[in-house]
VEXDREN-2710 file (C-alpha; in Angstrom, 1 decimal):
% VEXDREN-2710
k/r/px/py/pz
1/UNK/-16.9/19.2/28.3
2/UNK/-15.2/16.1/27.4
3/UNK/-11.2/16.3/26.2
4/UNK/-10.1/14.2/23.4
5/UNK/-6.9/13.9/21.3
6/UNK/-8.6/13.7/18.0
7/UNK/-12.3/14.2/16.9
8/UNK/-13.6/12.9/13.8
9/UNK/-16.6/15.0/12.3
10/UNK/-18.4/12.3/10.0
11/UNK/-18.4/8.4/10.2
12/UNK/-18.5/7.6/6.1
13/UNK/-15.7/5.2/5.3
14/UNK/-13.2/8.3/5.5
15/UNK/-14.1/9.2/8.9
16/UNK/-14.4/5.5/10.7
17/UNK/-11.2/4.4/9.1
18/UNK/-9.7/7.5/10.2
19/UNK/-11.1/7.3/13.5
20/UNK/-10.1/3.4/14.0
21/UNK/-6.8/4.1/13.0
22/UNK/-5.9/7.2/15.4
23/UNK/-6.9/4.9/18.3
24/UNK/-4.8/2.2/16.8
25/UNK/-2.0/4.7/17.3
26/UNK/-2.8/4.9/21.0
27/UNK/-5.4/8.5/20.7
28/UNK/-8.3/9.4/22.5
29/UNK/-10.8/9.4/20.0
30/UNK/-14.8/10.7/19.3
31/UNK/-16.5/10.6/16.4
32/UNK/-19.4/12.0/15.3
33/UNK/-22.1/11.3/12.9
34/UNK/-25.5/13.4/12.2
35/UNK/-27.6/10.5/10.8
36/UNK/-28.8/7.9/13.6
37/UNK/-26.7/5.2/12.1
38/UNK/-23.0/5.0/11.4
39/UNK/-21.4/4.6/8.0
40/UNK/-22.3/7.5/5.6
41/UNK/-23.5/7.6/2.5
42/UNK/-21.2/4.5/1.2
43/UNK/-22.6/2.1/3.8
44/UNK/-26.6/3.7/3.8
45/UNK/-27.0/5.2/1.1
46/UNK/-24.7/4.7/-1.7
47/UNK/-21.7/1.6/-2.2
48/UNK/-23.3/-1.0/-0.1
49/UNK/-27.3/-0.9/-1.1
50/UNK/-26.3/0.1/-4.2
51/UNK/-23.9/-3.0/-5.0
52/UNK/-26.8/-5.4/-3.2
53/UNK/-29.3/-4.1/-5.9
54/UNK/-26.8/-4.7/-8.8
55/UNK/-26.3/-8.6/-7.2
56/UNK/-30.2/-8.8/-7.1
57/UNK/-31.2/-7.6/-10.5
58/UNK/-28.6/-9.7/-12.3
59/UNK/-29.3/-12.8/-10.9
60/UNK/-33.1/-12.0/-11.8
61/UNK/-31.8/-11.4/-15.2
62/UNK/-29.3/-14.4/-15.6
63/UNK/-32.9/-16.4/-14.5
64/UNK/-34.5/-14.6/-17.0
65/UNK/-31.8/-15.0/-20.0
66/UNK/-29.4/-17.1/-19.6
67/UNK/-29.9/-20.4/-17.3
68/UNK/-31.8/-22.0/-20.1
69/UNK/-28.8/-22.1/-22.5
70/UNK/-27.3/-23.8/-19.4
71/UNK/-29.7/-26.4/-19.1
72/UNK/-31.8/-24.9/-16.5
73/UNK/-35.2/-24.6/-16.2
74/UNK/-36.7/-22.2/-13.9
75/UNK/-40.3/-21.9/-15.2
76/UNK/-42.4/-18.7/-14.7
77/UNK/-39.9/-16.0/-12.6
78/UNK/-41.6/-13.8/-9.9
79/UNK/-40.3/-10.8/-9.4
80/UNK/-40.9/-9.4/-6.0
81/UNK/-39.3/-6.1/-5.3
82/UNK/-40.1/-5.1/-2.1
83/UNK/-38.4/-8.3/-0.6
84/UNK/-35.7/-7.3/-2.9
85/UNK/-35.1/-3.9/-0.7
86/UNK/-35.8/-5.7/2.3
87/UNK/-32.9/-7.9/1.4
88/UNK/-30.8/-4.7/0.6
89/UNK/-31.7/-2.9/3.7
90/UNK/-30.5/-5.9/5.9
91/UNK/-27.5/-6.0/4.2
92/UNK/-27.5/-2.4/5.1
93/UNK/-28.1/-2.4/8.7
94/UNK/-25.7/-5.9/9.5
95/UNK/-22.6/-3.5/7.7
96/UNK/-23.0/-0.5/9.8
97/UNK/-23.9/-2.6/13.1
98/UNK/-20.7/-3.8/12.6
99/UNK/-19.1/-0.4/12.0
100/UNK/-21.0/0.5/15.2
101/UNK/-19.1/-2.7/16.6
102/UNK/-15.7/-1.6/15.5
103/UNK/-15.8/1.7/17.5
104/UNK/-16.9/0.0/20.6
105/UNK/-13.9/-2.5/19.8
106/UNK/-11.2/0.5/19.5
107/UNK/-12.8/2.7/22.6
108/UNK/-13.9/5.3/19.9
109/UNK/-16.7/7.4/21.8
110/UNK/-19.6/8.0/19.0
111/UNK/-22.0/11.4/19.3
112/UNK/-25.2/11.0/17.1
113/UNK/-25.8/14.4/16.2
114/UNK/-25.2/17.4/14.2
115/UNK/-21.7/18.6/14.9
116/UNK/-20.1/22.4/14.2
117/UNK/-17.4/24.3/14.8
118/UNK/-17.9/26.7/18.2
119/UNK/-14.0/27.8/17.9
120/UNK/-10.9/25.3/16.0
121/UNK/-10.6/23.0/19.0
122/UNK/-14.1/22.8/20.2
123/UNK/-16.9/20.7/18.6
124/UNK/-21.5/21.5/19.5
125/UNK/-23.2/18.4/19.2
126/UNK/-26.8/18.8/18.5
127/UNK/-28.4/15.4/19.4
128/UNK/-31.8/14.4/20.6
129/UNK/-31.3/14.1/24.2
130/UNK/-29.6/17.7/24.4
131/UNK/-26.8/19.4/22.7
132/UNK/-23.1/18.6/24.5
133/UNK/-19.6/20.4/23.9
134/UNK/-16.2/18.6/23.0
135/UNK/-12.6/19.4/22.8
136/UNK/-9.5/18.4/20.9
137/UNK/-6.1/19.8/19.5
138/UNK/-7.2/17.9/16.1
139/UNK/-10.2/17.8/14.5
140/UNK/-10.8/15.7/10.8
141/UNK/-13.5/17.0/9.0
142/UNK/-15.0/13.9/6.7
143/UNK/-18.7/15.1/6.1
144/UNK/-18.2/13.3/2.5
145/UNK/-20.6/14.5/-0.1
146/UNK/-24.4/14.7/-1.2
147/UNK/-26.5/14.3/-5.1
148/UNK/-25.4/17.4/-7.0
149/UNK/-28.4/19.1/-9.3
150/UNK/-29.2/21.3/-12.1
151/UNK/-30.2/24.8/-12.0
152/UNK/-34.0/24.9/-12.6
153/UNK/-34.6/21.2/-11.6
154/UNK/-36.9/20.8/-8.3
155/UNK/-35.9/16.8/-6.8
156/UNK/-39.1/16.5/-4.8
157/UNK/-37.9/13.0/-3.8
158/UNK/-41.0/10.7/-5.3
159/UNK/-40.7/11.0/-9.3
160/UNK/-37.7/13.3/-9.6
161/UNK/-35.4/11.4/-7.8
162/UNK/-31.7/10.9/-6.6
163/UNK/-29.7/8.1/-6.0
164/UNK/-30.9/7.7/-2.1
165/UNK/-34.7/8.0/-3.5
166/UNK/-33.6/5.3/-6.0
167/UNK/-32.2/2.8/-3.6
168/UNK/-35.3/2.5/-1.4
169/UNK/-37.6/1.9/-4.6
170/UNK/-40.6/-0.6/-4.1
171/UNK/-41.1/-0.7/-7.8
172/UNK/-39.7/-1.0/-11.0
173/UNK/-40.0/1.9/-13.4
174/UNK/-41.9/1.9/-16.4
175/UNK/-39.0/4.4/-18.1
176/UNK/-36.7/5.5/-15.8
177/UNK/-35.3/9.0/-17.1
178/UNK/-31.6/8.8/-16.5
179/UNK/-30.0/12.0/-16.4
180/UNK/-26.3/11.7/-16.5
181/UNK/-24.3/9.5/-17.8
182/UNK/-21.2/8.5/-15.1
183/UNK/-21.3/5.7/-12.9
184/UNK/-24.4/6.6/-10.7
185/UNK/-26.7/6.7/-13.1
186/UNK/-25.3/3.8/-15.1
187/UNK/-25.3/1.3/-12.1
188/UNK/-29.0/2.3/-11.3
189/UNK/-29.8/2.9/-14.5
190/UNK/-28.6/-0.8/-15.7
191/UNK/-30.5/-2.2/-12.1
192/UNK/-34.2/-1.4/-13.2
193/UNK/-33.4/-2.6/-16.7
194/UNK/-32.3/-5.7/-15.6
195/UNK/-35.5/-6.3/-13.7
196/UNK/-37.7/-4.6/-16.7
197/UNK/-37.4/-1.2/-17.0
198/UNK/-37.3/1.0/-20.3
199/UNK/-34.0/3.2/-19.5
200/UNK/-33.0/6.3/-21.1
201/UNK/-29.7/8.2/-20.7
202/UNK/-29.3/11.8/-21.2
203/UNK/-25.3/13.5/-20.9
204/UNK/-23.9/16.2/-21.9
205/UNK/-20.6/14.6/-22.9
206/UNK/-20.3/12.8/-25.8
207/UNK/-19.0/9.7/-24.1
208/UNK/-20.6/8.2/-20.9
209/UNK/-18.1/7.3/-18.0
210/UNK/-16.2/10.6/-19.4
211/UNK/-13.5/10.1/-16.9
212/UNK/-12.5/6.8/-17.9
213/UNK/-10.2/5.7/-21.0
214/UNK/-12.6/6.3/-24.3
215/UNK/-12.8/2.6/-24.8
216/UNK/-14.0/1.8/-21.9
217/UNK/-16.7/4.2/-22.6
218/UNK/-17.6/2.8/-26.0
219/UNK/-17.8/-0.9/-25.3
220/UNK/-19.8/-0.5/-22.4
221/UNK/-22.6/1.7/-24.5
222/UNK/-22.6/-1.1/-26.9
223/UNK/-23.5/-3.8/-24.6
224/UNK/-26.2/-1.4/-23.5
225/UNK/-27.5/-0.6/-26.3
226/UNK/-27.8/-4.4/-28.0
227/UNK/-29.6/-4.7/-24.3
228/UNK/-31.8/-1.9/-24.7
229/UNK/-31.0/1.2/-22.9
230/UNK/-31.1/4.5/-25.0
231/UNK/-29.1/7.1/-25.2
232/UNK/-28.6/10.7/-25.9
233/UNK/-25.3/12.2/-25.7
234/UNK/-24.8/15.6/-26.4
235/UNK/-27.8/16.6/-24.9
236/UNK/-28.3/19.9/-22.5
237/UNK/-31.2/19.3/-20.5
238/UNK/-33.1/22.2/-20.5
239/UNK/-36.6/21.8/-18.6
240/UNK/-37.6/18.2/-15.8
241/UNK/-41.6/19.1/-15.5
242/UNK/-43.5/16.7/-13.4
243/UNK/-47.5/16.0/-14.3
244/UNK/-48.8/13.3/-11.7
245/UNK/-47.3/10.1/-12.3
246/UNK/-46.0/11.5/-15.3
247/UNK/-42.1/12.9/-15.9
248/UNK/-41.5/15.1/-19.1
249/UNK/-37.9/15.8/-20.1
250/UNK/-37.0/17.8/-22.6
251/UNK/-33.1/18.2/-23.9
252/UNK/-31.2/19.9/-26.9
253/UNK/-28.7/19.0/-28.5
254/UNK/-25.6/20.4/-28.1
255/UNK/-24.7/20.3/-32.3
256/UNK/-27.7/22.1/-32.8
257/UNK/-29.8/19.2/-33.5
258/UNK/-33.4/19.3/-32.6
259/UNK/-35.0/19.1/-29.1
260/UNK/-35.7/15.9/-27.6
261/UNK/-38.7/15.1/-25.1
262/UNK/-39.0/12.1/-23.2
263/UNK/-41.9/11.3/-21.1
264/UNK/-41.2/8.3/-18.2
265/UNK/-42.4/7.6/-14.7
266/UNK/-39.4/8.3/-12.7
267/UNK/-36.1/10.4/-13.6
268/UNK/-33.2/10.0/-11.9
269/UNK/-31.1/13.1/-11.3
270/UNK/-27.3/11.7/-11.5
271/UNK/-25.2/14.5/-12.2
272/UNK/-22.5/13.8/-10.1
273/UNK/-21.8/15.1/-5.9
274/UNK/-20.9/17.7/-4.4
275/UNK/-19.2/18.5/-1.0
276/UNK/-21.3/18.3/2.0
277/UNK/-20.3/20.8/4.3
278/UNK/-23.5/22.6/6.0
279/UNK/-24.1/23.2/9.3
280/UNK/-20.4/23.0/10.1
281/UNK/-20.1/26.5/11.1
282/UNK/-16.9/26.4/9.1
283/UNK/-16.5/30.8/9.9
284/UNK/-16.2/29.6/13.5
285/UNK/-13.3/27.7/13.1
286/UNK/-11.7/30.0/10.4
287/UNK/-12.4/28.0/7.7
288/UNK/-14.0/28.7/4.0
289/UNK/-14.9/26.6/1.2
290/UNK/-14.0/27.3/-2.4
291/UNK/-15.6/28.1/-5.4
292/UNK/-16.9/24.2/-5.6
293/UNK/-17.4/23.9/-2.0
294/UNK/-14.0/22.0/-1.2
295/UNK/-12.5/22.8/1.7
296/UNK/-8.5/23.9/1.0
297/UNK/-5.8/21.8/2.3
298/UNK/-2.1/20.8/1.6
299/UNK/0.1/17.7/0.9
300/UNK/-1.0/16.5/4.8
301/UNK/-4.4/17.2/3.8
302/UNK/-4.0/20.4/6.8
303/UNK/-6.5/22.8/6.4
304/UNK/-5.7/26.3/6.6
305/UNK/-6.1/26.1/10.1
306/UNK/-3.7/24.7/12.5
307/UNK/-5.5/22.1/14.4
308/UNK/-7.9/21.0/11.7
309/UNK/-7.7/18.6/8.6
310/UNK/-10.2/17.4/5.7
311/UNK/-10.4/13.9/4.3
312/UNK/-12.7/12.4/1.8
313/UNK/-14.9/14.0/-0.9
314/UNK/-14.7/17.3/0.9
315/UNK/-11.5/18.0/-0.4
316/UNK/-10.1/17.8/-3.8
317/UNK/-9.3/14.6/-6.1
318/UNK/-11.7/11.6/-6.6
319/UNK/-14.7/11.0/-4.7
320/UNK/-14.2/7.4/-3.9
321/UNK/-14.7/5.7/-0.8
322/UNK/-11.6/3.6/-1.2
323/UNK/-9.6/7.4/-1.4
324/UNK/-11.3/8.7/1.5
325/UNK/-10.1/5.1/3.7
326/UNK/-6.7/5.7/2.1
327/UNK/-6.5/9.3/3.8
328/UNK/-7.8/8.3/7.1
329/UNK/-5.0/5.8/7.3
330/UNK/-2.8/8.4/5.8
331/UNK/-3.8/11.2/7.9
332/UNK/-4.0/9.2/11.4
333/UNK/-0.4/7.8/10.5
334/UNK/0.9/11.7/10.5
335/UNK/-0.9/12.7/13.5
336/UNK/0.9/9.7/15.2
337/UNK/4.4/11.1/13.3
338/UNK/4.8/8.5/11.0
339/UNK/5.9/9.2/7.3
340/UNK/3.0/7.2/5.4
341/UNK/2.4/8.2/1.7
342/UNK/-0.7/7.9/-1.0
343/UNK/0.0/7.6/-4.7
344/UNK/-3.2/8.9/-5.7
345/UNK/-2.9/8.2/-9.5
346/UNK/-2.7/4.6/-8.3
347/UNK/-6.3/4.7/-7.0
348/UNK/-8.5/3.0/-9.2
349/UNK/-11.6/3.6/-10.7
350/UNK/-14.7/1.2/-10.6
351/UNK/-18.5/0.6/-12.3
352/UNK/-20.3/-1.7/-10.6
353/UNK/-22.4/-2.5/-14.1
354/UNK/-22.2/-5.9/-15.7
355/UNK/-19.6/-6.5/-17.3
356/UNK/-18.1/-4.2/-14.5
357/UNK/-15.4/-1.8/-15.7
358/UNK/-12.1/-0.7/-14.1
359/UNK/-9.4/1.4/-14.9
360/UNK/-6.2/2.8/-12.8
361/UNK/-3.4/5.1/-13.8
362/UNK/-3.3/7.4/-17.4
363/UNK/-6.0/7.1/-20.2
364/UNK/-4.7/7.0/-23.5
365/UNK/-6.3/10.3/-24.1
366/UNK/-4.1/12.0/-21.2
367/UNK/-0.8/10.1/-22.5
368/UNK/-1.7/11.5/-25.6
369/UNK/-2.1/15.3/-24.1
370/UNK/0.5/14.9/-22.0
371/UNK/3.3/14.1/-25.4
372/UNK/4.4/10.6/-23.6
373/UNK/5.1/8.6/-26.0
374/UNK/3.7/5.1/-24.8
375/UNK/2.4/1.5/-26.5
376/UNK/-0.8/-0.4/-25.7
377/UNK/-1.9/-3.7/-25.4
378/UNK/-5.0/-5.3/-25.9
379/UNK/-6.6/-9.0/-25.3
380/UNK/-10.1/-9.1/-25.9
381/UNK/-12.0/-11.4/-23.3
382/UNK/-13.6/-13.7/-26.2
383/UNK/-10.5/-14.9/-26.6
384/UNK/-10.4/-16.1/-23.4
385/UNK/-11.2/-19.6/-22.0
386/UNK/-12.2/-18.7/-18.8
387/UNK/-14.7/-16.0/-20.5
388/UNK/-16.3/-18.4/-23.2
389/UNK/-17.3/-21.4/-20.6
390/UNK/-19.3/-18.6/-18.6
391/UNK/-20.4/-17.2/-21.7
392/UNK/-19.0/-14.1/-20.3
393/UNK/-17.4/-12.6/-23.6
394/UNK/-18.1/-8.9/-24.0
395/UNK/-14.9/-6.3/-22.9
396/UNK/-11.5/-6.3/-23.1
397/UNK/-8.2/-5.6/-20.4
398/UNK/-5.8/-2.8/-21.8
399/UNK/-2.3/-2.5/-21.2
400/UNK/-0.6/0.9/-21.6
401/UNK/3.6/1.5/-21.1
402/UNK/6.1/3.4/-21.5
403/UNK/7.4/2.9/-25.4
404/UNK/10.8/3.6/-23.9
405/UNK/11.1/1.6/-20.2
406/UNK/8.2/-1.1/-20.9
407/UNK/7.0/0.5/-17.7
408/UNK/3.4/0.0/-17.4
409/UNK/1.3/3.7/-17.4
410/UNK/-2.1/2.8/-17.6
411/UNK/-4.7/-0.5/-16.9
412/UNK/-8.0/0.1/-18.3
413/UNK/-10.6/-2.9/-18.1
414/UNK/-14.4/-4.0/-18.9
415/UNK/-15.9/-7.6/-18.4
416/UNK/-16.5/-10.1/-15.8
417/UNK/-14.9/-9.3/-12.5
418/UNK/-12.4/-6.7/-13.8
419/UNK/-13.6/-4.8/-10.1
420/UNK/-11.5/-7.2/-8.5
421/UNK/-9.3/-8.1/-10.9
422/UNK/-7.7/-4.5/-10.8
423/UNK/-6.5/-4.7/-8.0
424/UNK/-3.5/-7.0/-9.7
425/UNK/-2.9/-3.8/-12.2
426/UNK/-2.3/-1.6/-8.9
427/UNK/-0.1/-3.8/-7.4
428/UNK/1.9/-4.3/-10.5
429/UNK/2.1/-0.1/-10.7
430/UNK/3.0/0.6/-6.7
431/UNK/6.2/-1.7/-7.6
432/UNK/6.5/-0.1/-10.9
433/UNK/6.6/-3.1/-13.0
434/UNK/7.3/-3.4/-16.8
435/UNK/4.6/-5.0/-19.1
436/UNK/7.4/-7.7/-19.7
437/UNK/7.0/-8.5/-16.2
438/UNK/3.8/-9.0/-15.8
439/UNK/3.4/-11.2/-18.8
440/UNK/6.1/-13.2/-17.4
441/UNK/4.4/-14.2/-14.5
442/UNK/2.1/-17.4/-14.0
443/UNK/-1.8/-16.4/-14.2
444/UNK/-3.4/-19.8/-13.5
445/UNK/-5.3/-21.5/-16.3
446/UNK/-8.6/-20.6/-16.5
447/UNK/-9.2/-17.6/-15.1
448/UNK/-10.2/-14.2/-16.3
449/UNK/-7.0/-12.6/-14.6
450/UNK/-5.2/-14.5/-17.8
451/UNK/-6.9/-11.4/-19.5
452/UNK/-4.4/-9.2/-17.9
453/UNK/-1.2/-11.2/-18.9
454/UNK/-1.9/-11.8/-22.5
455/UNK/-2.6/-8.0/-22.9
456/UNK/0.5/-6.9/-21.1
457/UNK/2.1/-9.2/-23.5
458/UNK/0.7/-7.4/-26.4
459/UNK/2.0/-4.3/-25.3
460/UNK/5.4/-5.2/-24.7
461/UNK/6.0/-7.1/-28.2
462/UNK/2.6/-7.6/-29.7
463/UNK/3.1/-11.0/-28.7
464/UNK/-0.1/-12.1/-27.2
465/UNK/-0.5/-16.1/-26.9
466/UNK/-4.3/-16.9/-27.6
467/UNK/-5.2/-14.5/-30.3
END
């Protein structure tokens, strides 16, 4: 049996970082990881293939609708989709190489195998080549998170599908059945009808991306709508029956409104994750999940067990990758006795959709709840110079603060490269600026980053320049 300081169960972007960073700190590290490959469902299944589909299908459809306005003739387009996933897949495999790279780098022993608990310190690793025992004073559980479903729904993996199923597609749907409307479902869902699909959405909130600010929500439904997709909000779905090739899904409405059926090729069950924690032999260890399958733990993200900690989407708050890497640093920086922190209303939320949409901080609609009185600022991105010579003018940035310090709340954006261009509006919070300050500062001429000055300007005296 082989002593460690620290094992890491899972290698998803939670458990590598966390892993990298304890040896940083001068520990004795293992990790292990079930699947044969290292990276999770971010790097295999989920960020990474799914952000090399989204690349794919819009530069088919900017071939397809928009490089003749520029001058550009293409001719006939050919759309070949299985090269298309072979292209994802190698974008796949060179991303977790190199994660397989970085442990070898740091001295981080990896077990490929299924890991549980045997007692808190000691780790069963049930690999191919026979099962082996570990040991360690500190254990992270990061086993991340898997396709949640609905009661009654049977996924059998070909037409009734999840987002794994989806990714590895050698075909484009002739209507693809999207049900749910958050950011899974809307990336893949706006993928396939890029590259031809009929798309239908059916939520049961009556906004899609519920947890983002409302306006975010209702200008990226209308750009989906003038390109096509349907949708159906309000909608219960009540039966998913499968007939050959054939996909029936029938929904009600939640006003009382009559039943809808839709019949399609594939549906694509995207009602959100939940944590993955099976197999873990959690009893063993003296740990329990709760009523949503998260396991417990404090400000330290400490379990109730001494000895043992939780990271990731198995634990409360946002499942994000970025989070999960943020409490591996976090967590490793503890365990070394360092006094790191994590503002976690500073982590931002992304859809990888085009225009892309981000947003960090309050909505208006919790500011609102909440009684803070507060002003907001908007610049749409027509108005923008940057925007109109890439012909790039749907969406808007949004600028809430304080109505009493100028200090800025909330940054809510949709449009071209908003994903990165977040990043600015978390920076700006983490030093607490005021929306004064940030219009005050020089955004270089053209740029969609402007965007974000003119509508902090707005909100701190309705002064915005080009509008």
């Amino acid at each position: 049996m082989e002593n460690f300081d620290v094992i890491v169960i899972g290698s998803g972007p939670g458990g590598y970082i966390a892993a990298i960073r304890c040896a940083q700190l001068g520990m004795k590290v293992a990790i292990v990881e079930k699947y044969s490959t290292l990276g999770g469902t971010c790097l295999n299944v989920g960020c990474i293939p799914s952000k090399a589909w989204l690349d794919s299908s819009e530069k088919y459809h900017e071939a397809s609708h928009s490089f003749e306005s520029h001058g550009i003739g293409v001719g006939k387009l050919a759309l070949d989709v299985p090269k298309m996933a072979d292209r994802v897949q190698k974008v796949v495999k060179g991303i977790t190489v190199g994660v397989a790279g970085l442990m070898k780098k740091n001295k981080i022993t990896v077990y490929y195998g299924m890991g549980s608990f045997v007692n808190k310190t000691t780790v069963s690793v049930k690999a191919a080549d026979g099962d082996k025992q570990i040991t360690a004073p500190k254990i992270i559980i990061a086993t991340g998170s898997k396709p949640s479903n609905l009661p009654g729904v049977t996924i059998d993996k070909e037409r009734i599908i999840t987002s794994t199923e989806a990714l590895k597609l050698q075909e484009v749907p002739k209507h693809l059945i999207v049900i749910g409307g958050g950011v899974i479902g809307l990336e893949m869902g706006s993928v396939f009808k890029r590259l031809g699909a009929k798309v239908s959405v059916v939520e049961y909130a009556d906004t899609i991306i519920a947890a983002m600010d409302q306006d975010l929500g209702k200008e990226l439904m209308k750009v989906f709508k003038r390109d096509g997709v349907e949708f159906y909000l309000g909608h219960g779905v009540k039966t998913v029956k499968r007939n050959g090739a054939k996909v029936t899904v029938s929904a009600t409405a939640k006003d009382g409104g009559a039943e809808v059926t839709l019949e399609g090729d594939y549906v694509l069950m995207a009602v959100g994750r939940r944590p993955y924690t099976e197999g873990l032999n959690l009893e063993a260890a003296g740990l329990k999940v709760d009523e949503r399958g998260r396991i417990a733990v404090d400000d330290h993200l400490k379990t109730a067990v001494d000895g043992i900690y939780a990271i990731g989407d198995v634990v409360r708050g946002a499942m994000l990758a970025h989070k999960a890497e943020e409490e591996g640093v976090y967590l490793a920086e503890i365990l070394a006795g360092q006094k790191p922190h994590i503002n976690y209303n500073l982590i931002p939320g992304v859809v990888y959709t085009w225009p892309e949409v981000a947003g960090v901080g309050a909505t208006e609609q919790e500011l609102k709840q909440k009684g803070i009185a507060y002003k907001s600022g908007k610049f749409p991105m027509m108005a923008l110079g940057r925007a109109r010579a890439s012909d790039e003018k749907d969406g808007f940035v949004k600028v809430l603060a304080d109505k009493t310090t100028d200090e800025v709340l909330g940054v809510h954006m949709i449009g071209p490269r908003v994903a990165d261009l977040i990043a600015e509006a978390v920076v700006a919070m983490e030093f607490r600026a005021s929306a004064e300050d940030i219009g005050r500062m020089s955004h270089a001429h053209p740029t969609y980053a402007e965007a974000f000055k003119e509508a902090a300007l707005a909100a701190t005296e309705n002064r915005p320049l080009n509008i």
